[in-house]
N, CA, C and O atoms as a Maestro MAE file, in Angstrom:
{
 s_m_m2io_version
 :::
 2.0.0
}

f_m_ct {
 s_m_title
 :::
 protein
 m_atom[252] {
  # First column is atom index #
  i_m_mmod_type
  r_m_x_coord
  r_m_y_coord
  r_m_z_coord
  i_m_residue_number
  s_m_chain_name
  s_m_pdb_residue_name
  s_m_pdb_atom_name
  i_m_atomic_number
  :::
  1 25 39.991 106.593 63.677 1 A "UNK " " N  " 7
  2 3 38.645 106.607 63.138 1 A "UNK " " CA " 6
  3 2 37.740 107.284 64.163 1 A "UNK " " C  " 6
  4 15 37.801 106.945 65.345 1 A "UNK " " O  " 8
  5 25 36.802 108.346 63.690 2 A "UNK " " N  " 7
  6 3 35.501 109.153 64.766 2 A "UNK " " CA " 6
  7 2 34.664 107.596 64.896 2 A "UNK " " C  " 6
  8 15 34.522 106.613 64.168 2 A "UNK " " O  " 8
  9 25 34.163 108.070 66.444 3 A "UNK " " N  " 7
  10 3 33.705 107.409 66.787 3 A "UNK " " CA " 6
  11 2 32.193 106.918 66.518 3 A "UNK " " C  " 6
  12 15 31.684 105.900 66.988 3 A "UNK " " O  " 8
  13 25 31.368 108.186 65.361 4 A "UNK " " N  " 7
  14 3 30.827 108.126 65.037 4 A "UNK " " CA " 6
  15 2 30.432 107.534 63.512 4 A "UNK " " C  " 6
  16 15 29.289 107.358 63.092 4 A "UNK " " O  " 8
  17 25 31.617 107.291 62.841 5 A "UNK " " N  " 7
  18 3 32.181 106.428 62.038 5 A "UNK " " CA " 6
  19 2 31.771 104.972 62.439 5 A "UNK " " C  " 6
  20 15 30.911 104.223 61.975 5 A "UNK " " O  " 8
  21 25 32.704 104.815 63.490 6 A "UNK " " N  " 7
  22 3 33.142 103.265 63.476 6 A "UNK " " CA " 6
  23 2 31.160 102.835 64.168 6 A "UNK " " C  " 6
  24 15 30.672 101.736 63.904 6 A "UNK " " O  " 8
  25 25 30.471 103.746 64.872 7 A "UNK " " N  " 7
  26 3 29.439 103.137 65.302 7 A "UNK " " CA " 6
  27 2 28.705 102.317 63.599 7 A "UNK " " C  " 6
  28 15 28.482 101.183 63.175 7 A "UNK " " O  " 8
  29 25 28.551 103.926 63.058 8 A "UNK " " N  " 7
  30 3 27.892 103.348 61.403 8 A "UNK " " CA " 6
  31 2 28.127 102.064 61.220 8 A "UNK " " C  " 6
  32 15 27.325 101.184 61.533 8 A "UNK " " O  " 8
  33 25 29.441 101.832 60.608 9 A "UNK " " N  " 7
  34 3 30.278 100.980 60.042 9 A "UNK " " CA " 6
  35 2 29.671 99.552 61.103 9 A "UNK " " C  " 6
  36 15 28.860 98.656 60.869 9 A "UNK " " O  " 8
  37 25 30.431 99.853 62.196 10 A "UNK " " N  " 7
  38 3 29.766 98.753 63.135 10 A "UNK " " CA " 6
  39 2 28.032 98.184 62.762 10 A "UNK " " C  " 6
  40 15 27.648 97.101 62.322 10 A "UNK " " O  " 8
  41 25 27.317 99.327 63.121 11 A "UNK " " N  " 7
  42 3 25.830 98.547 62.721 11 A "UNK " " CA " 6
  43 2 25.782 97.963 61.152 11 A "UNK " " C  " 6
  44 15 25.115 96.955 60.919 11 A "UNK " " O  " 8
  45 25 26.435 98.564 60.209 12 A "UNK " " N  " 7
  46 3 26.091 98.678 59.370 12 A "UNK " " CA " 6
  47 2 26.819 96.290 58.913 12 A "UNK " " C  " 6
  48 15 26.276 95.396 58.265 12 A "UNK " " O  " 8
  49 25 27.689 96.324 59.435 13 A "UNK " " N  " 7
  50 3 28.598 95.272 59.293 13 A "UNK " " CA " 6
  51 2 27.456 94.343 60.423 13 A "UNK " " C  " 6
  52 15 27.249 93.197 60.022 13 A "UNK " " O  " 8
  53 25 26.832 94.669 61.556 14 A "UNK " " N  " 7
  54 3 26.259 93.693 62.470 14 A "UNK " " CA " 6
  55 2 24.807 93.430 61.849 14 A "UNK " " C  " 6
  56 15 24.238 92.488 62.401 14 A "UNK " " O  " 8
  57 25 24.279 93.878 61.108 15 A "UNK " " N  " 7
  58 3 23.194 93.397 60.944 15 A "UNK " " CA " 6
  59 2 23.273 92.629 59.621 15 A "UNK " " C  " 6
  60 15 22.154 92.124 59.712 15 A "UNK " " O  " 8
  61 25 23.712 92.190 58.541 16 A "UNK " " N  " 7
  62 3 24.272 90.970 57.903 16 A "UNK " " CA " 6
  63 2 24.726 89.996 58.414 16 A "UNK " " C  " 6
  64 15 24.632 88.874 57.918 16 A "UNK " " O  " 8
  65 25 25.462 90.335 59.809 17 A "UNK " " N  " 7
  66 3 25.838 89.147 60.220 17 A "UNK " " CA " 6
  67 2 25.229 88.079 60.972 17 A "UNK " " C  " 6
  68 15 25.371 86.864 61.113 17 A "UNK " " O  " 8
  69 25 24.217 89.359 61.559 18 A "UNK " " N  " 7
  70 3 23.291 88.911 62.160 18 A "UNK " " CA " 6
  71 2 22.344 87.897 61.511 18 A "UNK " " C  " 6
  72 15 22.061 86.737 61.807 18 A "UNK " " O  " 8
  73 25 21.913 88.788 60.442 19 A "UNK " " N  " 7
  74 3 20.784 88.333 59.647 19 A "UNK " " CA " 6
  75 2 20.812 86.602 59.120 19 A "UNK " " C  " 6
  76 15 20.067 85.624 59.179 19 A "UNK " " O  " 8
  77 25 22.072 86.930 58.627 20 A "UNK " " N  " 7
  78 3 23.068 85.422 58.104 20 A "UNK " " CA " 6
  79 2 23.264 84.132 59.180 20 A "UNK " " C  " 6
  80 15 23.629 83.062 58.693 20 A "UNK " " O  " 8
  81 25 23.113 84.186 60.101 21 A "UNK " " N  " 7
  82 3 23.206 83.503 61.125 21 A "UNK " " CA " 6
  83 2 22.421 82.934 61.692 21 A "UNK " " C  " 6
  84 15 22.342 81.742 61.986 21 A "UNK " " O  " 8
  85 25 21.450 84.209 61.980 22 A "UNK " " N  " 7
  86 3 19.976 83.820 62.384 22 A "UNK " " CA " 6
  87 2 19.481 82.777 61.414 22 A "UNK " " C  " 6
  88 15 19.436 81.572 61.657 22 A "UNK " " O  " 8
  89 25 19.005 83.533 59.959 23 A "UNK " " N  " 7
  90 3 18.344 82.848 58.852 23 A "UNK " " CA " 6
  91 2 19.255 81.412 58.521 23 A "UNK " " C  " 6
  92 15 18.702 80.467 57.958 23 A "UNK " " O  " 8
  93 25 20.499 81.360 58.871 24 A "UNK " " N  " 7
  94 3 21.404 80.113 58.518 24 A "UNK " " CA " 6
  95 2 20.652 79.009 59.729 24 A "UNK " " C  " 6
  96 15 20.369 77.917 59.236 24 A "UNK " " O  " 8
  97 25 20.406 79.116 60.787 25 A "UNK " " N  " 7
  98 3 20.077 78.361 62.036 25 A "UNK " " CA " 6
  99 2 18.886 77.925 61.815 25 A "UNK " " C  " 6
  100 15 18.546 76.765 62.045 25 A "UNK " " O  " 8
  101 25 17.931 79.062 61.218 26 A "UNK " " N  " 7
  102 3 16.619 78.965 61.326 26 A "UNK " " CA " 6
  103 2 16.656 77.582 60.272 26 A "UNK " " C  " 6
  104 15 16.418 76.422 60.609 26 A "UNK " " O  " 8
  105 25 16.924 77.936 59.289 27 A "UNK " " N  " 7
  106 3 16.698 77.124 57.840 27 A "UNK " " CA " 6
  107 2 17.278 75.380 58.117 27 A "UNK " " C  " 6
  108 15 16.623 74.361 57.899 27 A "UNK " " O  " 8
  109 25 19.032 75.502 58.782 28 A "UNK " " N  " 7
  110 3 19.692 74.482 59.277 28 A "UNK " " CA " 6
  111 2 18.508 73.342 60.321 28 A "UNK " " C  " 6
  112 15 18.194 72.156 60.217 28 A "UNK " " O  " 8
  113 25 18.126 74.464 61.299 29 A "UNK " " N  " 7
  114 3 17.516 73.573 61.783 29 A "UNK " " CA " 6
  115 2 15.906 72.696 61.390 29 A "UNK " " C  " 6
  116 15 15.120 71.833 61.781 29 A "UNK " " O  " 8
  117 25 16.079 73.309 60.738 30 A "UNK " " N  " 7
  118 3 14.092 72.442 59.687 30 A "UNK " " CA " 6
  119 2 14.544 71.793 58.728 30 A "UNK " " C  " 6
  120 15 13.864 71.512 57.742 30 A "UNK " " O  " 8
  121 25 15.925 71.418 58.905 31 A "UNK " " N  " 7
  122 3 16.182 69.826 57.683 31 A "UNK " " CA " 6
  123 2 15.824 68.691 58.867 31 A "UNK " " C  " 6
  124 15 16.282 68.553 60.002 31 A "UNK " " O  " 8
  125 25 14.914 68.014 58.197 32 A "UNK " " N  " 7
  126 3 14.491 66.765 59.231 32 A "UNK " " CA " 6
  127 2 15.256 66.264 59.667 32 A "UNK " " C  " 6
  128 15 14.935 66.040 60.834 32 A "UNK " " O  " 8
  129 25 16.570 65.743 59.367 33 A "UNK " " N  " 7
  130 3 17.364 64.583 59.863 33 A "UNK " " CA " 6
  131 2 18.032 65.953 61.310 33 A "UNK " " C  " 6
  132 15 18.362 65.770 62.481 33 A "UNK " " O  " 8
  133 25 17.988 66.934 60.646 34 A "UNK " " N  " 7
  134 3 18.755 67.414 62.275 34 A "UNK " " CA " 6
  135 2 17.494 67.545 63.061 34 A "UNK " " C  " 6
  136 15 17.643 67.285 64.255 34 A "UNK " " O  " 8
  137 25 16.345 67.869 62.710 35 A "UNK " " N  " 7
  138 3 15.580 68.123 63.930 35 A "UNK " " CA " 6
  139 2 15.171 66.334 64.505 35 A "UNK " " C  " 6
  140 15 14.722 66.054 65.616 35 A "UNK " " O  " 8
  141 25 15.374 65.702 63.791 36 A "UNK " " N  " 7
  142 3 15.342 64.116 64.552 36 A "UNK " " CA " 6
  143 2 16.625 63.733 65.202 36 A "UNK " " C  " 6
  144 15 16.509 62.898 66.099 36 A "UNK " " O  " 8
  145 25 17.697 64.119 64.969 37 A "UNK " " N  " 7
  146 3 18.779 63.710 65.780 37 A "UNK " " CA " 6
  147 2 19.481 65.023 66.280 37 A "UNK " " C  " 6
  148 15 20.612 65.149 65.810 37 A "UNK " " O  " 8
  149 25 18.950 66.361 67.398 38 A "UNK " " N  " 7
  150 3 19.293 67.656 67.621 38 A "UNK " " CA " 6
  151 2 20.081 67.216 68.379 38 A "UNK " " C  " 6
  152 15 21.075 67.865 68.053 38 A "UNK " " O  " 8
  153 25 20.571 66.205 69.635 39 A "UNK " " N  " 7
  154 3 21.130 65.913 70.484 39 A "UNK " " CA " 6
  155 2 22.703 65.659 69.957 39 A "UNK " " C  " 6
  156 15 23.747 65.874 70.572 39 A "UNK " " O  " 8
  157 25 22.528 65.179 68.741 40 A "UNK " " N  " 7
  158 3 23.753 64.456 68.107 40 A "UNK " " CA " 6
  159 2 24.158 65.794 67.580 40 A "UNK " " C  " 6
  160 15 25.271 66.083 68.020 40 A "UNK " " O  " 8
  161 25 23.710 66.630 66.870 41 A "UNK " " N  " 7
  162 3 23.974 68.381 66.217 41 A "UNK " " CA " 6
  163 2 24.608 68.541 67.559 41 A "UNK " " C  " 6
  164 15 25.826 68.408 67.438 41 A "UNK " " O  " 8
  165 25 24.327 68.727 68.530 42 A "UNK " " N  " 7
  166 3 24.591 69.556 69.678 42 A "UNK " " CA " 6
  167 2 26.004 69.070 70.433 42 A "UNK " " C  " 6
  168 15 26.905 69.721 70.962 42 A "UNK " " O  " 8
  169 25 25.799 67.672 70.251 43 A "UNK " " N  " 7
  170 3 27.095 67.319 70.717 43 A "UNK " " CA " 6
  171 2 28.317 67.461 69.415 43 A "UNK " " C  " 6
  172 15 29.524 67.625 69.590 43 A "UNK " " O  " 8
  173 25 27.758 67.371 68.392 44 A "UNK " " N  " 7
  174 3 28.972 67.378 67.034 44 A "UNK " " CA " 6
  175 2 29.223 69.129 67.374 44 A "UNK " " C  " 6
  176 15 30.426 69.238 67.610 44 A "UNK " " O  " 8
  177 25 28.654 70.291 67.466 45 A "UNK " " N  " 7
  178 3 29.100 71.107 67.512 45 A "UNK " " CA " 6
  179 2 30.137 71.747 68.636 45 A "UNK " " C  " 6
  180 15 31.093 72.514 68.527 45 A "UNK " " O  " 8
  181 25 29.379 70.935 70.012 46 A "UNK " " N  " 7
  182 3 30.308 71.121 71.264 46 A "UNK " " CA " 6
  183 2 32.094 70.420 70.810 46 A "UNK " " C  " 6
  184 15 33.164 70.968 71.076 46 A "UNK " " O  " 8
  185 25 31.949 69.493 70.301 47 A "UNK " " N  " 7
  186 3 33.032 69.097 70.085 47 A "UNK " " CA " 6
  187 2 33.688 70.051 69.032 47 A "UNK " " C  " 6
  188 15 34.693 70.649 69.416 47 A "UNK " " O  " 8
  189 25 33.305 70.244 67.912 48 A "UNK " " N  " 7
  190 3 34.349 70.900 67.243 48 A "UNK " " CA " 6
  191 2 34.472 72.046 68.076 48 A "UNK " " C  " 6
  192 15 35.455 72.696 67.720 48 A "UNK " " O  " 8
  193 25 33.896 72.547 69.012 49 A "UNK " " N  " 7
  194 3 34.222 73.815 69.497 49 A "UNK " " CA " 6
  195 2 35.385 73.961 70.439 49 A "UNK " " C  " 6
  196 15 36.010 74.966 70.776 49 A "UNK " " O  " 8
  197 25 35.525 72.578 70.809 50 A "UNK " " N  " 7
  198 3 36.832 72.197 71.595 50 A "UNK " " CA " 6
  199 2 38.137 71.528 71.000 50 A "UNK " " C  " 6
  200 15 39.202 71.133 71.475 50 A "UNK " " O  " 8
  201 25 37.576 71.584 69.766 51 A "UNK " " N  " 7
  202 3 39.062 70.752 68.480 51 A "UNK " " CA " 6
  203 2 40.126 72.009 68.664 51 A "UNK " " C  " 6
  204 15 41.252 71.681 69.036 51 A "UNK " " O  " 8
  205 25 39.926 73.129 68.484 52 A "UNK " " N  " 7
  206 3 40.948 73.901 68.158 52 A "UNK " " CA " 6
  207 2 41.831 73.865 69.836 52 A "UNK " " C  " 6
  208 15 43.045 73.934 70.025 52 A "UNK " " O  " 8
  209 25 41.065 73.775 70.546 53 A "UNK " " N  " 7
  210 3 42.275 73.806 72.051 53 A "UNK " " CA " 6
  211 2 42.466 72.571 72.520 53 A "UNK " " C  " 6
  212 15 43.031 72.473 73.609 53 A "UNK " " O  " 8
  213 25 42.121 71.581 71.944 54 A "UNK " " N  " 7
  214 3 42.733 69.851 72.360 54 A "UNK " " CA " 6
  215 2 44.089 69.941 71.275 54 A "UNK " " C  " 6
  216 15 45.165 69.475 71.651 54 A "UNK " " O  " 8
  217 25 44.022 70.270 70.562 55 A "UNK " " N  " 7
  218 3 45.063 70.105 69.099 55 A "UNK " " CA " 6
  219 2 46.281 70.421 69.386 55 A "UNK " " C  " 6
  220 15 47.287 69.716 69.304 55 A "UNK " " O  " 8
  221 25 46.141 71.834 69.834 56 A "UNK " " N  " 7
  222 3 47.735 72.298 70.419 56 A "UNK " " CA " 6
  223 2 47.970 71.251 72.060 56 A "UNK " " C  " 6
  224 15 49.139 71.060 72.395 56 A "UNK " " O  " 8
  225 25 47.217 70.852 72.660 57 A "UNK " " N  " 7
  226 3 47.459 70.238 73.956 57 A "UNK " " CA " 6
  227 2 48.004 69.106 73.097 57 A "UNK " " C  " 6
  228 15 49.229 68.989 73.068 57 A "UNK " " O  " 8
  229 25 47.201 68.190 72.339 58 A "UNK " " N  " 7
  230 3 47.820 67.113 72.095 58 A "UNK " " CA " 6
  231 2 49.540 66.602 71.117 58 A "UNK " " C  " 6
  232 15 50.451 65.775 71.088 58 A "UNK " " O  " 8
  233 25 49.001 67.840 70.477 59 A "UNK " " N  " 7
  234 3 50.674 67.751 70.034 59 A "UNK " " CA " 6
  235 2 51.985 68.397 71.155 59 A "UNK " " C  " 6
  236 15 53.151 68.008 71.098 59 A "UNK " " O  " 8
  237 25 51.552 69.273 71.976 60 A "UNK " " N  " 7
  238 3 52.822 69.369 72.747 60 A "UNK " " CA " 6
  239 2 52.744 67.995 73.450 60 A "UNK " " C  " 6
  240 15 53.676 67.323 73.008 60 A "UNK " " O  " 8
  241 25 52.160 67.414 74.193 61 A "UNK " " N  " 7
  242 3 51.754 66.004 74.965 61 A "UNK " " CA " 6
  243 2 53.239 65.450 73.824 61 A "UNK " " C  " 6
  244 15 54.420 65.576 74.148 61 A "UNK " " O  " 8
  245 25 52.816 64.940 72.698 62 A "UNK " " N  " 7
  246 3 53.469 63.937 71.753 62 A "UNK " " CA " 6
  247 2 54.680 64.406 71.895 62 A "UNK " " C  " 6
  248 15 55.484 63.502 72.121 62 A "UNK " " O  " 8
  249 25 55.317 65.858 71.838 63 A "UNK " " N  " 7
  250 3 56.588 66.092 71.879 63 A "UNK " " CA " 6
  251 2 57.632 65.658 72.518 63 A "UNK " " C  " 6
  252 15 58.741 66.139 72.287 63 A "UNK " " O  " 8
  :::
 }
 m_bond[251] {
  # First column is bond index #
  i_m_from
  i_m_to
  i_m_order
  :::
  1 1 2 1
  2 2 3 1
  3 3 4 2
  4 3 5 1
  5 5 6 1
  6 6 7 1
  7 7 8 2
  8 7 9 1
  9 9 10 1
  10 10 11 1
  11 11 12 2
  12 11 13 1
  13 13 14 1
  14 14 15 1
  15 15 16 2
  16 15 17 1
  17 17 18 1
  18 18 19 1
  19 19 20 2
  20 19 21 1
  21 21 22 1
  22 22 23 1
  23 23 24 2
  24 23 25 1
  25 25 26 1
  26 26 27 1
  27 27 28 2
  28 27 29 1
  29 29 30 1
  30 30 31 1
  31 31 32 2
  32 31 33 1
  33 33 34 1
  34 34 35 1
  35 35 36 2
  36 35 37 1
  37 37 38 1
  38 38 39 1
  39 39 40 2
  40 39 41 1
  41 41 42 1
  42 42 43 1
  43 43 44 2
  44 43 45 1
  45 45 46 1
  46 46 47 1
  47 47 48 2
  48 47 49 1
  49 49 50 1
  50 50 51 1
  51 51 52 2
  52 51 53 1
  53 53 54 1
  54 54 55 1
  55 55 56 2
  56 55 57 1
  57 57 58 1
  58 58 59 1
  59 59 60 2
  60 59 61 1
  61 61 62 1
  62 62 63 1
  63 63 64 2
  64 63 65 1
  65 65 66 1
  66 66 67 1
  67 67 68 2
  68 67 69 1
  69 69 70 1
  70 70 71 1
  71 71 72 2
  72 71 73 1
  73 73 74 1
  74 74 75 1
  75 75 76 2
  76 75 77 1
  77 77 78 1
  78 78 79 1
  79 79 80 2
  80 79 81 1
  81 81 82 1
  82 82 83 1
  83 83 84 2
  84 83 85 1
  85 85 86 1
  86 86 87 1
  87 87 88 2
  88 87 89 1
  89 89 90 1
  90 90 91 1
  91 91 92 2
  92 91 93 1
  93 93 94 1
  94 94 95 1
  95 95 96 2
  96 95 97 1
  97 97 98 1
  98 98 99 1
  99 99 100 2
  100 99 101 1
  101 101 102 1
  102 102 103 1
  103 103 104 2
  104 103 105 1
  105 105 106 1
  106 106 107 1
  107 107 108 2
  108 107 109 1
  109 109 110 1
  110 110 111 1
  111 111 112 2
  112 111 113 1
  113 113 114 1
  114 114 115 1
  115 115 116 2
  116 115 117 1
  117 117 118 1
  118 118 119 1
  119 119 120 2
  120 119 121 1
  121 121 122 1
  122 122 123 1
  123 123 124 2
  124 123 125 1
  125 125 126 1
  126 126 127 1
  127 127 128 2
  128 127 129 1
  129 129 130 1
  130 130 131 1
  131 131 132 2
  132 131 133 1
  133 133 134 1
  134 134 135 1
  135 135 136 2
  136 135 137 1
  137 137 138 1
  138 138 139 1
  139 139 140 2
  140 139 141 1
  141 141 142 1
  142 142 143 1
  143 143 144 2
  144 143 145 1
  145 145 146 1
  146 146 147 1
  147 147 148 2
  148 147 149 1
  149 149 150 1
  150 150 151 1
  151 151 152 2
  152 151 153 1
  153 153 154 1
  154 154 155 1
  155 155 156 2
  156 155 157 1
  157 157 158 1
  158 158 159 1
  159 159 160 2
  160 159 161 1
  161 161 162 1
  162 162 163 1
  163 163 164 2
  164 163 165 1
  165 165 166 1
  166 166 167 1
  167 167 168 2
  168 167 169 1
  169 169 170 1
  170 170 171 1
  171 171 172 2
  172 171 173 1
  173 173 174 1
  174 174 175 1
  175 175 176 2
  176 175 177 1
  177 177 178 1
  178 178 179 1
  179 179 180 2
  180 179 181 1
  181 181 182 1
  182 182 183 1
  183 183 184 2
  184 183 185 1
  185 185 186 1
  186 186 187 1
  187 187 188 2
  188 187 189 1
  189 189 190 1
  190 190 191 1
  191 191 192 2
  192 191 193 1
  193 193 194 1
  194 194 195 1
  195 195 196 2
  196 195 197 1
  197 197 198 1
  198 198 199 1
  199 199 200 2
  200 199 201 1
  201 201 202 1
  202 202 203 1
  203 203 204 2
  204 203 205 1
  205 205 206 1
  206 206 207 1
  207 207 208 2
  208 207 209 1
  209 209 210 1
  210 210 211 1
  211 211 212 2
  212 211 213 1
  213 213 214 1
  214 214 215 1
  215 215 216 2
  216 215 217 1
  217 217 218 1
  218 218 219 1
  219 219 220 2
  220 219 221 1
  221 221 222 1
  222 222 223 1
  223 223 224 2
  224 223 225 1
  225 225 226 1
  226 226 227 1
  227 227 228 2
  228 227 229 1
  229 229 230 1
  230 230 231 1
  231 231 232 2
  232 231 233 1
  233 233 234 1
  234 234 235 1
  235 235 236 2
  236 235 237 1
  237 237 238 1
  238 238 239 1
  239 239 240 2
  240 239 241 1
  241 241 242 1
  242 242 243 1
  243 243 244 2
  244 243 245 1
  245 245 246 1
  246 246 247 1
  247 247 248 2
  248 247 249 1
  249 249 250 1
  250 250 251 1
  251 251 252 2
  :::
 }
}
């Protein structure tokens, strides 16, 4: 692929994703119950962010 291709393609794919993310956060975060408990959001997300690499640790562990 020219490299002037894949830049297009690239912006063209990053700014939806962007957009989607941003506007998903923005909106997520102005439901009252998360902006009254953000600490608890913050820790529920840290954790799932570490589910996928405890999972394989814990099942070889069990083996």
């Amino acid at each position: 692929m020219e490299y002037s291709k894949f830049i297009v393609l690239d912006i063209i794919g990053s700014v939806p994703w962007i957009l989607v993310y941003v506007g998903g956060g923005y909106f997520f975060g102005n439901i009252p119950i998360v902006k009254d408990n953000f600490s608890l959001v913050l820790i529920g997300v840290v954790l799932l962010s570490i589910l996928p690499v405890l999972i394989p640790h814990m099942k070889k562990k069990t083996k």
